[in-house]
C-alpha positions in Angstrom: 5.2 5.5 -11.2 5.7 7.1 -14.3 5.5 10.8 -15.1 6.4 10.4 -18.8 3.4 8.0 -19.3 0.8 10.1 -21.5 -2.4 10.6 -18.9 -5.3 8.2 -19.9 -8.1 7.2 -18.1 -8.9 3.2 -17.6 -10.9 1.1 -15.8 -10.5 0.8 -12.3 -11.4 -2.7 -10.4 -13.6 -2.3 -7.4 -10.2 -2.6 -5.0 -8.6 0.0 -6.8 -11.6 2.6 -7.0 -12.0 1.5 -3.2 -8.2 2.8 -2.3 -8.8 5.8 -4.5 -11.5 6.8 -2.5 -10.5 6.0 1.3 -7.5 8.1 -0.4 -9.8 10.9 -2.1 -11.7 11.0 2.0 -8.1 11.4 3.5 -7.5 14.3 2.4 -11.0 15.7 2.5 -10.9 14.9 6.2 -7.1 16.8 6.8 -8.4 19.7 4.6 -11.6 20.1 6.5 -10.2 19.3 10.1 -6.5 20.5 9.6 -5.9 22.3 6.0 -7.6 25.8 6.8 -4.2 27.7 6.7 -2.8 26.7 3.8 -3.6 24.6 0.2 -2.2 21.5 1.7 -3.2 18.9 4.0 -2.3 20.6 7.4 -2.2 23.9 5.7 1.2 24.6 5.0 3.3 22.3 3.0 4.5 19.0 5.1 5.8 15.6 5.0 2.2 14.3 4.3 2.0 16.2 1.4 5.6 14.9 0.3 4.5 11.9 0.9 1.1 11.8 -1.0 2.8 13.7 -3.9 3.4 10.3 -5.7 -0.7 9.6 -5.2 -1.2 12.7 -7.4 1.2 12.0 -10.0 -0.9 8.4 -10.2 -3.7 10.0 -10.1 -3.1 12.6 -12.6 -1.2 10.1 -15.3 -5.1 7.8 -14.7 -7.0 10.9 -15.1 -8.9 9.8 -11.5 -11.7 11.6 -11.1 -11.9 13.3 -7.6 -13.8 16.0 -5.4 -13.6 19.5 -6.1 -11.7 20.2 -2.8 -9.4 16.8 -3.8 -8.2 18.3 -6.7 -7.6 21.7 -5.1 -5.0 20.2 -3.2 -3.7 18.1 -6.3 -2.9 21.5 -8.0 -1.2 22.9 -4.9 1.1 20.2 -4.9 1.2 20.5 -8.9 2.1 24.1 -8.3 5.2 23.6 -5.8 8.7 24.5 -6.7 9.9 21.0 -5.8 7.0 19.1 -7.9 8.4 20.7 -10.8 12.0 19.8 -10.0 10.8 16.0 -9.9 9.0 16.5 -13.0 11.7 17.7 -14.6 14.1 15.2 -13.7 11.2 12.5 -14.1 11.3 13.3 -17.7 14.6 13.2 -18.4 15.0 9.2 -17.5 14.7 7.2 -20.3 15.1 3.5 -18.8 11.9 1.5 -18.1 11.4 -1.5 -15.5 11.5 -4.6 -17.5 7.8 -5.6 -17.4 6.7 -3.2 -14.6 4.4 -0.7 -17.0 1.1 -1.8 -18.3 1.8 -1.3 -21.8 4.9 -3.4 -21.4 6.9 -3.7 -23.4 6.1 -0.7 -26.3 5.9 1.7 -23.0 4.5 5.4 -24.5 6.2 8.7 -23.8 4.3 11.8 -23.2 7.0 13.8 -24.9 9.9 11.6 -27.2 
């Protein structure tokens, strides 16, 4: 994962747009079943939401087109005190993984 990666949209391969949307019908399904109290999955802020945080950061840097209601949730964790913390911190790095970004090895920054 990389936060500093300008957002772009690719081509997905039938797996990947797969696992986007069994993701994508997770969170439909909590929002519907479990979210009414709240933005998040369950409604207020939990560790599902800490944990699918990274899943929106992907899906944000591959511009992933998703269900109203899918982004809705996306921009509440966007909008959270500790996203911007991470982002904040996520932007400061400046090493890369040897060979683990698709543009390896000229690796773009969003901001230089």
């Amino acid at each position: 994962m990389n936060m500093w990666h300008p957002p772009r949209a690719g081509t997905l391969s039938p797996e990947a747009e797969a696992n986007v949307r069994r993701i994508e019908a997770i969170w439909l399904e909590c929002r519907e079943h479990f979210g009414r109290g709240g933005p998040f999955l369950f409604g207020a802020f939990s560790n599902a939401d800490a944990m699918f945080a990274p899943v929106v950061s992907r899906f944000e840097t591959y511009r992933i087109a998703v269900a109203p209601v899918a982004m809705r949730y996306m921009n509440a964790i966007r909008a959270t005190a500790p996203w911007h913390l991470w982002r904040s911190a996520a932007l400061e790095e400046r090493w890369v993984m040897s060979g683990n970004e698709p543009d390896w090895p000229s690796v773009p920054r969003l901001y230089a």
